[in-house]
N, C-alpha and C positions, 0 to 999 in steps of 0.2 A: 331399757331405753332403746327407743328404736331409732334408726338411721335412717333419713330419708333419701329416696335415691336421687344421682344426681340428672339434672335433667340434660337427656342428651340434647346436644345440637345436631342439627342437619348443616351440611355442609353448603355454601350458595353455590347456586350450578355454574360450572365451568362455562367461562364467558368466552363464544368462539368468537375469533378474528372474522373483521368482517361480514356478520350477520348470516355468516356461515351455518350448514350441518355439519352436525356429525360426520355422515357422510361422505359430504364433500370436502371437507379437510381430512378422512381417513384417505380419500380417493389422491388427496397432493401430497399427502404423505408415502403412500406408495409409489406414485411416481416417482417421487425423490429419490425412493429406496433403490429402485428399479433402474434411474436413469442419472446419476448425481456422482457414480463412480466413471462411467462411460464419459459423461460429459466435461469432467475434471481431466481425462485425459487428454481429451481432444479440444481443449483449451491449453492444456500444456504444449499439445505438440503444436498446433494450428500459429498459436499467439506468442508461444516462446515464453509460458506463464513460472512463477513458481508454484509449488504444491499448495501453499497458503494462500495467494491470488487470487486461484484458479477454482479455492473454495470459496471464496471468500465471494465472487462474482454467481457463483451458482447458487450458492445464498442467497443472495441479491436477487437475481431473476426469480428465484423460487418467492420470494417474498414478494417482486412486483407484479407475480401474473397469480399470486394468491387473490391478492388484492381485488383481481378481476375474476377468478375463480366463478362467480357463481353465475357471469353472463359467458364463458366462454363453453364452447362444443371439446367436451370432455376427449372426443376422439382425435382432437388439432391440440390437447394442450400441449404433447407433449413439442410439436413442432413449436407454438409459441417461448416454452422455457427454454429452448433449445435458442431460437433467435434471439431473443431476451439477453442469452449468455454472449451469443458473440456480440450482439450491439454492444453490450458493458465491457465487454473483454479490447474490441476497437477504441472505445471511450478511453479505457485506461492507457492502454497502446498509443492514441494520441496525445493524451494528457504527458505523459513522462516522455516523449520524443520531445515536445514542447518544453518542456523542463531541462530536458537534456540539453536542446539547442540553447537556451538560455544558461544554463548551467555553464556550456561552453564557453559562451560568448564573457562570460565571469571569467572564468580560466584564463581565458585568450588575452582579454585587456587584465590580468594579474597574475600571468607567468614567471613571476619575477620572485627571488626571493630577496629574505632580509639585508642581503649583501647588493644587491643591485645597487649600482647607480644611477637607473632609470626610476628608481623609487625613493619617493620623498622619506626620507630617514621615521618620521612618525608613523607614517603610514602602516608603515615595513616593520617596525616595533610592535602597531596593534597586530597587525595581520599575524605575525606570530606569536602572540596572546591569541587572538580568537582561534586560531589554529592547533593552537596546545587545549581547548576546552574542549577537544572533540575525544570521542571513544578514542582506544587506540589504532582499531582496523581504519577506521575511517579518517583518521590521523595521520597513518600512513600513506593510505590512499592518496588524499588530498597532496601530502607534503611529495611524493612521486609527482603526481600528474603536476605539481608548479613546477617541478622540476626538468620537465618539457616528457617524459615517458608516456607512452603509449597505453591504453590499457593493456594489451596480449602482453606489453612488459611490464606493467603493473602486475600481472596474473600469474605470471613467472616471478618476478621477484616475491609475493606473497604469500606463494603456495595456494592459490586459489581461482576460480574460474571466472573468465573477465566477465561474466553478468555479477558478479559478485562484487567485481571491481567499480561498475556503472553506479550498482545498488548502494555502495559505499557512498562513493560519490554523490548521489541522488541526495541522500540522507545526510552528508554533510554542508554540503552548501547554502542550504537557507540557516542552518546553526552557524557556521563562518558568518556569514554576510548579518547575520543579528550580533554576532558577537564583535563583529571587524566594530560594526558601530556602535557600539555601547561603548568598545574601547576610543574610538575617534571622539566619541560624545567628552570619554574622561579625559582624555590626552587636551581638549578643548579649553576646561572646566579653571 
């Protein structure tokens, strides 16, 4: 009894990005290779990025001058990903001072804690419910900065470095502020 053999498949050709060569996406790849450790640094130091940021936006540009890769003068790309990065790296820079400023502007009109007599007794009950649903760093953070401290003394009392302190912050506020109100929602009910 004979075995027949099995029929191979061929494999469907690797579909490049963007109607790309070979080529030309070897040629953005090397760029990357070449230009993607430099430029991570000089987003770090330039924009005051973290490591993950700083990739994360070179990514980014690497991906939006792929896109154009096949009309651009191969000897400017590298100047193109390069501006690419700071325009997203600005972008971000403006995005989270805007957050910040508004972040603040929360803080400022909710400086008060549970004890306040400036704060309506419900209020001050959810706000520390939404306030206890948060990680613990950021927890902290928060329950500091109602507490009128600074970030550089936030950073100190933390053992940690006041972009750390901001970052906290950043990432706890719109969680507060959904949680303040789901709690007001129930306090309501």
């Amino acid at each position: 009894m004979s075995i027949a053999p099995s029929m191979a498949t061929t494999p469907d050709p690797l579909e490049l990005p963007y109607g790309l060569t070979v080529e030309q996406v070897r040629a953005c790849e090397a760029l990357h290779t070449n230009m993607a450790p430099d430029l991570m640094a000089m987003l770090r130091s330039d924009f005051n990025l973290s490591a993950a940021d700083s990739e994360d936006i070179v990514q980014a540009a690497f991906e939006k001058v792929l896109a154009r890769w096949a009309n651009l003068d191969p000897v400017r790309a590298a100047g193109y990903v390069r501006e690419t990065s700071k325009n997203l790296a600005r972008d971000l820079f403006r995005r989270r001072k805007s957050e910040d400023r508004a972040n603040r502007r929360w803080l400022d009109n909710n400086r008060v804690g549970a004890t306040s007599p400036d704060l309506d007794p419900i209020v001050a009950v959810a706000l520390d419910r939404a306030i206890e649903c948060l990680e613990p760093k950021q927890r902290a953070t928060l329950t500091h900065q109602l507490g009128g401290y600074e970030d550089t003394q936030i950073a100190e009392l933390m053992a940690v470095a006041p972009a750390t302190v901001r970052s906290n912050r950043r990432k706890a506020l719109p969680k507060t502020r959904q949680a303040l109100a789901i709690e007001l929602k129930k306090e309501a009910e």
